[in-house]
Each structure stands twice: as C-alpha cells, then as structure tokens.
Biopython code that builds the backbone (N, CA, C, O; Angstrom):
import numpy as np
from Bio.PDB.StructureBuilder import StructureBuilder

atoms = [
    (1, "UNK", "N", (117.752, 72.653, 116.910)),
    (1, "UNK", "CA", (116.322, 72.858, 117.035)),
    (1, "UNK", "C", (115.995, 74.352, 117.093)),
    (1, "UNK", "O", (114.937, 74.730, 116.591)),
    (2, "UNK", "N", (116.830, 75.234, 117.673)),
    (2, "UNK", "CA", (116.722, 76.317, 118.261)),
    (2, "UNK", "C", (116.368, 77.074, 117.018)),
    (2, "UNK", "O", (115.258, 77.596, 116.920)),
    (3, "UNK", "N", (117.561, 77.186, 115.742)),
    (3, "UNK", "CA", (118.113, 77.698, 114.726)),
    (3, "UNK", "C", (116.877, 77.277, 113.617)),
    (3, "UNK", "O", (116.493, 77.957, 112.665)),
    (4, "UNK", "N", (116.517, 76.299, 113.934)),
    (4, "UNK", "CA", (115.398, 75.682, 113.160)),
    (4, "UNK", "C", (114.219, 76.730, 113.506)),
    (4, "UNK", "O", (113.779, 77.464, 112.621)),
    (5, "UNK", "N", (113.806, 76.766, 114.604)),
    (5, "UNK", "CA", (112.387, 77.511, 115.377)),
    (5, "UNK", "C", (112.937, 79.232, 114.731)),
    (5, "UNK", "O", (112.121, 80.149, 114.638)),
    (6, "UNK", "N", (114.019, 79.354, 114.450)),
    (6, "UNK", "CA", (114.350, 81.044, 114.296)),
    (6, "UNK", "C", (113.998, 81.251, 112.716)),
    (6, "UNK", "O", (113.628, 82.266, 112.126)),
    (7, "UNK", "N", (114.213, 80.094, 112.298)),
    (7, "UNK", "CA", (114.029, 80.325, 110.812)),
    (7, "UNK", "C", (112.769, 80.134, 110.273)),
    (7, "UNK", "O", (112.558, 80.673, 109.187)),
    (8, "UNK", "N", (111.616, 79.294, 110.944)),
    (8, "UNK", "CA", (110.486, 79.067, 110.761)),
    (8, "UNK", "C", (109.797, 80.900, 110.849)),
    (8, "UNK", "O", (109.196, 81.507, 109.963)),
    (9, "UNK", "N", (110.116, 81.301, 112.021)),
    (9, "UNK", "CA", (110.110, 81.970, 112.676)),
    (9, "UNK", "C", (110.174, 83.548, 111.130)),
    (9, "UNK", "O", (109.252, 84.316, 110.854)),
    (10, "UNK", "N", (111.019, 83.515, 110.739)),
    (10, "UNK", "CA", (111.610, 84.269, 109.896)),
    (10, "UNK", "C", (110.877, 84.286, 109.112)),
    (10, "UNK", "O", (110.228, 85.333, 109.118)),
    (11, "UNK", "N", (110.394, 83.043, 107.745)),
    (11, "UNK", "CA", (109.674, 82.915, 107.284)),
    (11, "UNK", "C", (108.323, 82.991, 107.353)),
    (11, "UNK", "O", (107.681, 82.826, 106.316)),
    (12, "UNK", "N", (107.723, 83.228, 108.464)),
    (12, "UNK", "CA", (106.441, 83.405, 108.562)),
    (12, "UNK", "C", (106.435, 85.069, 108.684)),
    (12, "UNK", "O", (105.453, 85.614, 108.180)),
    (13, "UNK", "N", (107.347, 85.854, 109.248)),
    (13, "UNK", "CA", (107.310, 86.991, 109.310)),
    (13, "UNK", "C", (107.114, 87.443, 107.753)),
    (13, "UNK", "O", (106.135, 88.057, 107.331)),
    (14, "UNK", "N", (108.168, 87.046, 107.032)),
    (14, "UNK", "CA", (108.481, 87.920, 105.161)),
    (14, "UNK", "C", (107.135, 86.980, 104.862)),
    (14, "UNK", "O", (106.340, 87.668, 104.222)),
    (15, "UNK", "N", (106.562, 85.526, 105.128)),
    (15, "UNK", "CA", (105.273, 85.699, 104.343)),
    (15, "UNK", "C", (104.120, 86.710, 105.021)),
    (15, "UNK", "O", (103.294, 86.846, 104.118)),
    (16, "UNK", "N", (103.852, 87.172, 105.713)),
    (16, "UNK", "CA", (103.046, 87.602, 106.454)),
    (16, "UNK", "C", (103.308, 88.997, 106.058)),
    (16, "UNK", "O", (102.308, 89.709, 106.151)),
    (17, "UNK", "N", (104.582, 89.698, 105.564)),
    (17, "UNK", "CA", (104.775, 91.027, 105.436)),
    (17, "UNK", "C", (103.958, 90.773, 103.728)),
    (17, "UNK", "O", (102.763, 91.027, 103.580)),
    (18, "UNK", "N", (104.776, 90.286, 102.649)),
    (18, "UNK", "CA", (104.337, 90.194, 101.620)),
    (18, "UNK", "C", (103.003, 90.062, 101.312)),
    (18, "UNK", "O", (102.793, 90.033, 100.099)),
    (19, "UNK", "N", (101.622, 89.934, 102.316)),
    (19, "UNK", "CA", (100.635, 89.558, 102.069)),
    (19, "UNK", "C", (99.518, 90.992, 103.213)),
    (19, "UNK", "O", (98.334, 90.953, 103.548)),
    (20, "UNK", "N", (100.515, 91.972, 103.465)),
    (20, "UNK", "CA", (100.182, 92.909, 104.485)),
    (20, "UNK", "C", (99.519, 93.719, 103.484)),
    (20, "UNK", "O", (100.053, 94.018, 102.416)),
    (21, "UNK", "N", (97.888, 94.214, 103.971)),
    (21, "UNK", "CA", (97.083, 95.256, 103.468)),
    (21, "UNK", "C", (98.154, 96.762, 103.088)),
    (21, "UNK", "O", (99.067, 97.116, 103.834)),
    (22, "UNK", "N", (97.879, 97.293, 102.129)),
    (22, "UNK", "CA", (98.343, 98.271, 101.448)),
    (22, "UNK", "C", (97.430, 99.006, 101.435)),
    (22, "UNK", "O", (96.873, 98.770, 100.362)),
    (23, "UNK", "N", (96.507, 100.318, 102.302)),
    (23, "UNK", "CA", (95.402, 100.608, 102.561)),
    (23, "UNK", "C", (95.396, 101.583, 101.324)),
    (23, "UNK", "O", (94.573, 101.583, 100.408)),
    (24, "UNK", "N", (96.156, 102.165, 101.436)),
    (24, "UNK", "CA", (96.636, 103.570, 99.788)),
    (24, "UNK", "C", (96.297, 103.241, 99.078)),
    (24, "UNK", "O", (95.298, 103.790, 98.612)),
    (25, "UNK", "N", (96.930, 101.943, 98.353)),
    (25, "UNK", "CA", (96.823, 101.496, 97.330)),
    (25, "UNK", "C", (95.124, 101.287, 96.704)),
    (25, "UNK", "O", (94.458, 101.746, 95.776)),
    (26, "UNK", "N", (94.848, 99.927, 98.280)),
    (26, "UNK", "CA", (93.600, 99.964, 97.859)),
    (26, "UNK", "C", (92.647, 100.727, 97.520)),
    (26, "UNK", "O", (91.842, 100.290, 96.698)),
    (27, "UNK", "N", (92.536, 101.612, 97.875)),
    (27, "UNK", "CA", (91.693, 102.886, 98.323)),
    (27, "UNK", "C", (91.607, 103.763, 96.801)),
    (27, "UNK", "O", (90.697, 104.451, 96.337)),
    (28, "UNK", "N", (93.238, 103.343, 96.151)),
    (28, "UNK", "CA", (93.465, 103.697, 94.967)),
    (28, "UNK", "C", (93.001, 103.624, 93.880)),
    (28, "UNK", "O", (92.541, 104.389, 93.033)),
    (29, "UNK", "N", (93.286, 101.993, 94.081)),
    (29, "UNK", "CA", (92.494, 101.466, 92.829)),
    (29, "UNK", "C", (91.158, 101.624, 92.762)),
    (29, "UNK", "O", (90.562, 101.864, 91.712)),
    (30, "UNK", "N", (90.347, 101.434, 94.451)),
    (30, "UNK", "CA", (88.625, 101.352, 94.521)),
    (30, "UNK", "C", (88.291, 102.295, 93.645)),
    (30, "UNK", "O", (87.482, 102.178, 92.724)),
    (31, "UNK", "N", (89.196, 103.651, 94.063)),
    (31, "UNK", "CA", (88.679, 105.445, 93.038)),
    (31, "UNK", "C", (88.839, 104.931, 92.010)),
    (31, "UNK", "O", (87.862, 104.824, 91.269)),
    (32, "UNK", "N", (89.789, 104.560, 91.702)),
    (32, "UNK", "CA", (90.170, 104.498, 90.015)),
    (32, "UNK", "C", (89.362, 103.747, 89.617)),
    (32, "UNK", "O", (88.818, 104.435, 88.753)),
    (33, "UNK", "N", (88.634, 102.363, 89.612)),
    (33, "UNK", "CA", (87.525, 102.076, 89.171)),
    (33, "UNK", "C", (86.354, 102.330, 89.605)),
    (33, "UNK", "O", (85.521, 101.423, 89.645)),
    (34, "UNK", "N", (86.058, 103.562, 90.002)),
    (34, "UNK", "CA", (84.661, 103.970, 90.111)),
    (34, "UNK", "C", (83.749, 103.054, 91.181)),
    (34, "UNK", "O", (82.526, 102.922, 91.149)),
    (35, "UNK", "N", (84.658, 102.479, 92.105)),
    (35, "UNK", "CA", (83.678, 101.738, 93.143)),
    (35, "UNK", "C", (83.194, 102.880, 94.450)),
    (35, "UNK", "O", (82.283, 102.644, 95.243)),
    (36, "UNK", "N", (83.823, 103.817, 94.444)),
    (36, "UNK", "CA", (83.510, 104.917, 95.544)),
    (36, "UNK", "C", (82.124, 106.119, 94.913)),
    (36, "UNK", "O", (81.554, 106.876, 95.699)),
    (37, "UNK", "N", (81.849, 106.081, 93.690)),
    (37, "UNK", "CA", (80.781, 106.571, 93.137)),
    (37, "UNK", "C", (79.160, 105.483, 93.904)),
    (37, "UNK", "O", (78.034, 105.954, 94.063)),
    (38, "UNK", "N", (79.340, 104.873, 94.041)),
    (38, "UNK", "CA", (78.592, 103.923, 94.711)),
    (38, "UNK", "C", (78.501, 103.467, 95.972)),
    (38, "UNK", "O", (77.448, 103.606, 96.594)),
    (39, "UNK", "N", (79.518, 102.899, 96.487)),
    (39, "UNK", "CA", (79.992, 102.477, 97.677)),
    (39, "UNK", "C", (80.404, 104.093, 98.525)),
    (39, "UNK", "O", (80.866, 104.958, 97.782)),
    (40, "UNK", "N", (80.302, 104.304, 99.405)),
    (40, "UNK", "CA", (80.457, 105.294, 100.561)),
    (40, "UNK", "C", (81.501, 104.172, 102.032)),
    (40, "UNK", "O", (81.469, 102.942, 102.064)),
    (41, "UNK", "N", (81.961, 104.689, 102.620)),
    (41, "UNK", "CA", (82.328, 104.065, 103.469)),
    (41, "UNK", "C", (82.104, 103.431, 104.807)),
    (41, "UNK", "O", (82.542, 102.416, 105.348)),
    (42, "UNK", "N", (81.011, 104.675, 105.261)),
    (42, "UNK", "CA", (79.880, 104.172, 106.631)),
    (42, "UNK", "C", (78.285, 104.495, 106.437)),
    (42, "UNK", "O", (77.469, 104.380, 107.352)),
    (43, "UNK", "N", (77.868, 105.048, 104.692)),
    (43, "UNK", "CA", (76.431, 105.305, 104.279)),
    (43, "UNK", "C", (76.240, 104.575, 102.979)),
    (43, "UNK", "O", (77.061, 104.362, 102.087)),
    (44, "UNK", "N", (75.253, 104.314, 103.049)),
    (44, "UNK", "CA", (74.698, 104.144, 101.880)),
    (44, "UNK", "C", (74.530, 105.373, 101.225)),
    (44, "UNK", "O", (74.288, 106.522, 101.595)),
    (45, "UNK", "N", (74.877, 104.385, 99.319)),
    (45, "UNK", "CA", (75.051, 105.411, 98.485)),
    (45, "UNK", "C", (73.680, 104.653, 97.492)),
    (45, "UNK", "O", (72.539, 104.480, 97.920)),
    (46, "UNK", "N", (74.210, 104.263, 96.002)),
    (46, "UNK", "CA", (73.646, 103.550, 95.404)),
    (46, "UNK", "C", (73.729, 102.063, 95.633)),
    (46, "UNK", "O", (72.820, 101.265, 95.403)),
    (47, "UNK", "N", (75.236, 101.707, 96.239)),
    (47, "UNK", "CA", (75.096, 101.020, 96.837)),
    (47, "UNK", "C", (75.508, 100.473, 98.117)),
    (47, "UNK", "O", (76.043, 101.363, 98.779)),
    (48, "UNK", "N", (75.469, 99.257, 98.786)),
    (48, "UNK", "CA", (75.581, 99.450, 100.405)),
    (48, "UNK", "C", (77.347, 100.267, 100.978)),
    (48, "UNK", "O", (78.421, 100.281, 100.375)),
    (49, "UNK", "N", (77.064, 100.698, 101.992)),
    (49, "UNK", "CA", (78.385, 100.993, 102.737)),
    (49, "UNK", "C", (79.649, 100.542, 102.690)),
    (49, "UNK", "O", (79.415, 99.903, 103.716)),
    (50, "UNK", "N", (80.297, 100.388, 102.559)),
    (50, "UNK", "CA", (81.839, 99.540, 102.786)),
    (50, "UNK", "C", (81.486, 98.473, 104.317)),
    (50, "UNK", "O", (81.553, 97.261, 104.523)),
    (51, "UNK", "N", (81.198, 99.360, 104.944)),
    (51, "UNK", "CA", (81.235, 98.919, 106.534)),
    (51, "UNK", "C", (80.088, 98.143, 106.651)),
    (51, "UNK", "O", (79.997, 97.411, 107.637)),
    (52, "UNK", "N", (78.854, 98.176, 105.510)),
    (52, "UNK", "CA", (78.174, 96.905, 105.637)),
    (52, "UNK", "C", (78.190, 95.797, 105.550)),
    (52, "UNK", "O", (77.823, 94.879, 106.284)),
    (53, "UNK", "N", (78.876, 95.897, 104.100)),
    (53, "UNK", "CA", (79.771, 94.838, 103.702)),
    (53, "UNK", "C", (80.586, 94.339, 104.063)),
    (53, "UNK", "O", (80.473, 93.115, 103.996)),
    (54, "UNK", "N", (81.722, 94.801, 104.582)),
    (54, "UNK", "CA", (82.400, 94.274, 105.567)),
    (54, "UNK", "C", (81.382, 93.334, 107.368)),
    (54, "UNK", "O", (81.679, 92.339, 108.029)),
    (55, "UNK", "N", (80.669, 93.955, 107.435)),
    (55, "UNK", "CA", (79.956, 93.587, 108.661)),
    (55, "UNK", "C", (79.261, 92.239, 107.874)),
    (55, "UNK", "O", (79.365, 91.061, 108.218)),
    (56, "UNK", "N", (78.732, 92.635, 107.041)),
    (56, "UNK", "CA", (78.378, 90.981, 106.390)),
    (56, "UNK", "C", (78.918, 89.418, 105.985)),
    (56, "UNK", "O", (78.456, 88.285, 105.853)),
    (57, "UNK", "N", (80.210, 90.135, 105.878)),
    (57, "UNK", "CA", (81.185, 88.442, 105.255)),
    (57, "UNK", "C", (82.328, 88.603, 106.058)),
    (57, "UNK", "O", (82.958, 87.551, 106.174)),
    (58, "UNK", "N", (82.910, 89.772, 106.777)),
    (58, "UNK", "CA", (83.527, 89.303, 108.170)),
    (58, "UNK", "C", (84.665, 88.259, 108.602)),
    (58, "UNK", "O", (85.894, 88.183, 108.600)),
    (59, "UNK", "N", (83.413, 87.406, 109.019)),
    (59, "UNK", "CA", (84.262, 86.203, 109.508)),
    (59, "UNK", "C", (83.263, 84.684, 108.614)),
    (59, "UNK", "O", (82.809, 83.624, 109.046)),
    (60, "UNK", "N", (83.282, 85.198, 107.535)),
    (60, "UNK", "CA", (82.336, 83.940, 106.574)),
    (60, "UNK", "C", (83.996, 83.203, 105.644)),
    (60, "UNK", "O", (84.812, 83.741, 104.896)),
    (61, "UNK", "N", (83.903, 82.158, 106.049)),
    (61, "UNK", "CA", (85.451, 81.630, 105.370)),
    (61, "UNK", "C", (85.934, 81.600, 104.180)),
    (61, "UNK", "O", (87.059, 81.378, 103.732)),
    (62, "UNK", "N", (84.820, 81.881, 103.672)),
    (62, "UNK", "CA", (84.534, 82.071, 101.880)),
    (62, "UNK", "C", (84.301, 83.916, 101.407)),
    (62, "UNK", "O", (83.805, 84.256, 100.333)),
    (63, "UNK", "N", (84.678, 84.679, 102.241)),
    (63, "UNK", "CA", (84.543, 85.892, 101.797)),
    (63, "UNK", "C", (85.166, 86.247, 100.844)),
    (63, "UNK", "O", (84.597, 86.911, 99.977)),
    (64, "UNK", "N", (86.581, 85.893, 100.722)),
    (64, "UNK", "CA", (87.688, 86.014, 100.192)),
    (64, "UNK", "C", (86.893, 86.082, 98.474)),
    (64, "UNK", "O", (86.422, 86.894, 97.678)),
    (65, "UNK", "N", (87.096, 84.976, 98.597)),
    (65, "UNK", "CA", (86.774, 84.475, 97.170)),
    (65, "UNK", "C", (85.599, 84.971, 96.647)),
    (65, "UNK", "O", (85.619, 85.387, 95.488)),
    (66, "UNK", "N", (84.214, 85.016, 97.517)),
    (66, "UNK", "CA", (83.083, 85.857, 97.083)),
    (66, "UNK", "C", (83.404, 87.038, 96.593)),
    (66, "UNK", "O", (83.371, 87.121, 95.365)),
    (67, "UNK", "N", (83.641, 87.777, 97.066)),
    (67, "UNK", "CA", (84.172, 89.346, 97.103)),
    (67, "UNK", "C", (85.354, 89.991, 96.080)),
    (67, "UNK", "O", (85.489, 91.122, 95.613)),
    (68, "UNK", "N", (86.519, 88.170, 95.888)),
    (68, "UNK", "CA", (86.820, 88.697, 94.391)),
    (68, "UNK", "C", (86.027, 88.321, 93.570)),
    (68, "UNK", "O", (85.862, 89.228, 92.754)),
    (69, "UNK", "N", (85.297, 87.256, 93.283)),
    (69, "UNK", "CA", (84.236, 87.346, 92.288)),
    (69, "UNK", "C", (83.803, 88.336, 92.034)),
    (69, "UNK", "O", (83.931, 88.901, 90.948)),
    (70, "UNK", "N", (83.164, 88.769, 93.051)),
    (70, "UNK", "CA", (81.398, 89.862, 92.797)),
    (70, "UNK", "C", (82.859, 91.220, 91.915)),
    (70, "UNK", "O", (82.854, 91.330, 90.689)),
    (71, "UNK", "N", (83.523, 91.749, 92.463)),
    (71, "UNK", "CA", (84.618, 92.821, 91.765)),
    (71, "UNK", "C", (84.757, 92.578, 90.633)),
    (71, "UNK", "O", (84.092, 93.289, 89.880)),
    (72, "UNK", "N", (85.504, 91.677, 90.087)),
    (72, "UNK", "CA", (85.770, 90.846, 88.877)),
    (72, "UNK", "C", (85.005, 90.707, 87.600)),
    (72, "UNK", "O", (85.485, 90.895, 86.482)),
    (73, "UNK", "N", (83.615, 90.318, 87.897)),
    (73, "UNK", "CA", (83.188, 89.671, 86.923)),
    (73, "UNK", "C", (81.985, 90.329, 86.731)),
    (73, "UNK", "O", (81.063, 89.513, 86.732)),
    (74, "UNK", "N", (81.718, 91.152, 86.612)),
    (74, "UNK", "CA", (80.354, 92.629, 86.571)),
    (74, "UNK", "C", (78.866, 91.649, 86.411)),
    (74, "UNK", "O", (78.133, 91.349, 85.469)),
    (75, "UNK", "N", (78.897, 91.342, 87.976)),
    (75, "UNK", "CA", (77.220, 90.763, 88.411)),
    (75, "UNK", "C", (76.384, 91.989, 87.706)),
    (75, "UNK", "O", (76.579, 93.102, 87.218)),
    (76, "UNK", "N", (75.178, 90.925, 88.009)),
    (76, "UNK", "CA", (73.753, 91.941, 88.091)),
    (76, "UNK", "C", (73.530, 92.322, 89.037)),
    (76, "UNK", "O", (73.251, 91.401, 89.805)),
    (77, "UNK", "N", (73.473, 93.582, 89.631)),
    (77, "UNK", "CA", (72.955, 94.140, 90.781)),
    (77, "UNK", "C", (71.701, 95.225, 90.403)),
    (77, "UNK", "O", (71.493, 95.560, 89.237)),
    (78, "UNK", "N", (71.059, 95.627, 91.310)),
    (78, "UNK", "CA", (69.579, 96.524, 91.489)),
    (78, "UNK", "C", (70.010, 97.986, 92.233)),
    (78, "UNK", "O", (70.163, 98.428, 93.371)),
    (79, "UNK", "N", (70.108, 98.472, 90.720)),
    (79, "UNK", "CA", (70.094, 100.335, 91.418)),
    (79, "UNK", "C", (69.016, 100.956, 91.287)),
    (79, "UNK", "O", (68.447, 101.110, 90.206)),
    (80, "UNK", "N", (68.524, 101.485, 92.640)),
    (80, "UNK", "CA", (66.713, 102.000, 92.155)),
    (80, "UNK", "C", (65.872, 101.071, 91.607)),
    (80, "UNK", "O", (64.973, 101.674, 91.021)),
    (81, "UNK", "N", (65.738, 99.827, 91.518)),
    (81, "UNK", "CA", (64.948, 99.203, 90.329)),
    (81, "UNK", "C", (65.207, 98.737, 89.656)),
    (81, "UNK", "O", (64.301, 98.043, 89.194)),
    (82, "UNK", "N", (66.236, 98.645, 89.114)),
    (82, "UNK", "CA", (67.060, 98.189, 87.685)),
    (82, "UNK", "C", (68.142, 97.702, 88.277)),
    (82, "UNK", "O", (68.764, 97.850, 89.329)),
    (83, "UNK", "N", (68.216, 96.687, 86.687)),
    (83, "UNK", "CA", (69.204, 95.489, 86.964)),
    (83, "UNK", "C", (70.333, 96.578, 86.094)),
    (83, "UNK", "O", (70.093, 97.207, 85.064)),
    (84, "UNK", "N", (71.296, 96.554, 86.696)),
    (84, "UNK", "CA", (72.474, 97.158, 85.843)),
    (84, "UNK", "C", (73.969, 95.848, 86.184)),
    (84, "UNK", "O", (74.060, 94.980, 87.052)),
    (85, "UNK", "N", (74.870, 96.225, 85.137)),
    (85, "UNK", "CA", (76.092, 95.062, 85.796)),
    (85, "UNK", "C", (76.961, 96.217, 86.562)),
    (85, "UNK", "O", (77.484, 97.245, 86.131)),
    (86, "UNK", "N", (76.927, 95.860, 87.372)),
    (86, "UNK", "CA", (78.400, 95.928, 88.551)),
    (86, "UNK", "C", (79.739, 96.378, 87.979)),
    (86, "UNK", "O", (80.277, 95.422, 87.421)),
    (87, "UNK", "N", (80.228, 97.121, 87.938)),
    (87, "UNK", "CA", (81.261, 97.786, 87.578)),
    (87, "UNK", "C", (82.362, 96.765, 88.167)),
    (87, "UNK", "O", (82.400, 96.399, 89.342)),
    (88, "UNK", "N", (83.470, 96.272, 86.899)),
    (88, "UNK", "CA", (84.546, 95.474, 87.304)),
    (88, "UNK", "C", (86.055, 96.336, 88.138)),
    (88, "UNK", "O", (86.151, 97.554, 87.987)),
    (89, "UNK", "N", (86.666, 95.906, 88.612)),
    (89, "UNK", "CA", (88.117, 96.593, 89.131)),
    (89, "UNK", "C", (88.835, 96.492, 87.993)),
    (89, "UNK", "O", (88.907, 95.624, 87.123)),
    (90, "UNK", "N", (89.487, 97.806, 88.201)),
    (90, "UNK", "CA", (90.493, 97.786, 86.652)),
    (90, "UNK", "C", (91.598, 97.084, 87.330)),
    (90, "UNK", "O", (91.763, 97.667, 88.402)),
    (91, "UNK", "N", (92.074, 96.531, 87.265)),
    (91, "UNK", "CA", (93.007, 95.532, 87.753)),
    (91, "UNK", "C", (92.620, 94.356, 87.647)),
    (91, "UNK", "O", (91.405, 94.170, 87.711)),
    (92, "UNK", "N", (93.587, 93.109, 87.438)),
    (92, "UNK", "CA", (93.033, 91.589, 87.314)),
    (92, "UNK", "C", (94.175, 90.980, 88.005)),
    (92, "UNK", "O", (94.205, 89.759, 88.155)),
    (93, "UNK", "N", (95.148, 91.762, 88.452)),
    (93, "UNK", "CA", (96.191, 91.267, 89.446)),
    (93, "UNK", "C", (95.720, 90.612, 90.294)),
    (93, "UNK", "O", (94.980, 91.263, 91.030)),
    (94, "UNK", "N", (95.846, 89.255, 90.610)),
    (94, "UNK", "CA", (95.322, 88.976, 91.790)),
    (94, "UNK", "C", (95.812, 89.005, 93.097)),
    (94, "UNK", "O", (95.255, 88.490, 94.066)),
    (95, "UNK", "N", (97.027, 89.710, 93.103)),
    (95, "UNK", "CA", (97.204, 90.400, 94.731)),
    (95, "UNK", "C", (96.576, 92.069, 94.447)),
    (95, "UNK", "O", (95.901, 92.602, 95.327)),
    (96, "UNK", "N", (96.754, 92.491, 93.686)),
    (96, "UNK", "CA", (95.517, 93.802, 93.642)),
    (96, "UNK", "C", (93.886, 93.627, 94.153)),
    (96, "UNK", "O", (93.253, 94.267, 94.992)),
    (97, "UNK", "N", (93.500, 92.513, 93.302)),
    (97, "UNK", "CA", (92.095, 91.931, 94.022)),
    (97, "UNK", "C", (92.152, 92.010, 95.529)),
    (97, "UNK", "O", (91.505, 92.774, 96.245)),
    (98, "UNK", "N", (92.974, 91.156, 95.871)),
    (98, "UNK", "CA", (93.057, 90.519, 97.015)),
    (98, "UNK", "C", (93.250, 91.969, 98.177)),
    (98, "UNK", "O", (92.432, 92.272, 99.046)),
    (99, "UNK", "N", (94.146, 92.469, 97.971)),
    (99, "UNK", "CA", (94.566, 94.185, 98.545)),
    (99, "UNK", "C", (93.064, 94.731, 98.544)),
    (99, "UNK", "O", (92.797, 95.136, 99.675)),
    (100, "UNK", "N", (91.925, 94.889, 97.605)),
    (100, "UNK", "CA", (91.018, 95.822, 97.852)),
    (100, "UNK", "C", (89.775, 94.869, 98.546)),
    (100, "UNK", "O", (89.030, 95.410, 99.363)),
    (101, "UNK", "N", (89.588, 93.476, 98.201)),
    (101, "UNK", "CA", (88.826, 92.605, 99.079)),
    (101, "UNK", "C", (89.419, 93.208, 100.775)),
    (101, "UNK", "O", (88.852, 94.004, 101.523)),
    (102, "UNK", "N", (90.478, 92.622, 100.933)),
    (102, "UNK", "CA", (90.849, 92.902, 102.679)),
    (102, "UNK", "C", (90.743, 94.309, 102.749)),
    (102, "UNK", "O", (90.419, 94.511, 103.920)),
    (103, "UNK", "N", (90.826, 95.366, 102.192)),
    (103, "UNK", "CA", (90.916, 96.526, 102.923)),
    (103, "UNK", "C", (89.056, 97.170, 103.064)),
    (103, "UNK", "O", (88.662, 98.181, 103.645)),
    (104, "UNK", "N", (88.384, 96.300, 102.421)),
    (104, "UNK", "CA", (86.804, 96.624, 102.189)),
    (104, "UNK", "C", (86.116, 95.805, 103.533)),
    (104, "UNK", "O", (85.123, 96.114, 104.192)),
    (105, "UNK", "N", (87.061, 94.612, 103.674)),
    (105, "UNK", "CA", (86.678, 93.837, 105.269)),
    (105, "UNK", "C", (87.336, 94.071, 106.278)),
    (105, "UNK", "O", (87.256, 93.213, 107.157)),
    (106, "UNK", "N", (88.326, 95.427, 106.581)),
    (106, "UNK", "CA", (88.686, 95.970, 107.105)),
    (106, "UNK", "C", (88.218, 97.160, 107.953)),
    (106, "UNK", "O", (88.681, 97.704, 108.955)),
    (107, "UNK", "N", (86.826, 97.426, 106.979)),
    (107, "UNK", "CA", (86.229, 98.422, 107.311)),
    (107, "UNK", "C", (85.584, 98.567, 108.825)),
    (107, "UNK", "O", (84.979, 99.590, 109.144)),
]
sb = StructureBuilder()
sb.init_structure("model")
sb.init_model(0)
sb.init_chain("A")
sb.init_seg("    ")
for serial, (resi, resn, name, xyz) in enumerate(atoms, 1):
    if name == "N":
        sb.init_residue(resn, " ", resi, " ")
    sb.init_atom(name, np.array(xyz, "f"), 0.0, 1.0, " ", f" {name:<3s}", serial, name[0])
structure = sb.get_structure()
C-alpha cells in the first residue's frame, strides 16, 4: 500500500511539474506577438490591463478555454471606437497557449 501511495505520489509531482507556468517564456511570446503594445500589465493601454483581466476570469471555471479562444482566433474588439480584430498569438502550440493564458491569470 505504502509503495503504492509513493508512486501516486510521484506521479502527481512530474504531472504537476510538466504543466508548471514558464513566466519567461510567456512573457516571450506575449512581446513577440504584439500583445504588450496593447495590454500593459497594471494600466490600461488600448487595451485593458493584464491585472484586469486576470481579476475578471480568476476563479471563472471556464477561463481557461475563454482566454485561449479570445488569443487564438482574432475577435472583434473596440479600440477608440472601432471594431478592429484582435491580434492572434504566434504560436498554436497548445501548451504555449496554455503557458500565456496562466501567466496573464497570474497577474
């Protein structure tokens, strides 16, 4: 039983490492696709804060998935007035997604 509980044990650690925020990275890619031209981290820019956003979907159980959408798939959003599309993440990795979703609800 013991040997059993050590190995459960084990395995939850290496999944839990493999799925650990990479803050660099993220932060990386956000520059590299032009989401920091917009996004600011505790102000509004053109568009909301990091830390708003994050304060908004939080603890909503469906953030996850919202948040890779809205990245992904270049919504309509309102800059000044105008409908423009949303700049996509250059990446389609979906642990890349996933890396810049958590490090944006991290904020």
């Amino acid at each position: 039983m013991y040997r059993k509980m050590v190995m459960l044990m084990v395995g939850m650690v290496g999944f839990s490492a493999a799925w650990a925020l990479d803050e660099a990275a993220a932060e990386a890619l956000a520059r590299k696709s032009g989401c920091l031209k917009c996004h600011a981290m505790d102000k509004k820019k053109d568009g909301p804060a990091l830390k708003e956003i994050a304060g908004k979907w939080k603890n909503k159980p469906d953030a996850i998935a919202k948040l890779s959408t809205h990245i992904t798939t270049a919504p309509k959003v309102k800059i000044d007035g105008k409908e423009e599309d949303h700049e996509v993440l250059k990446s389609k990795d979906p642990a890349d997604v996933k890396n810049v979703v958590e490090w944006v609800l991290s904020r």
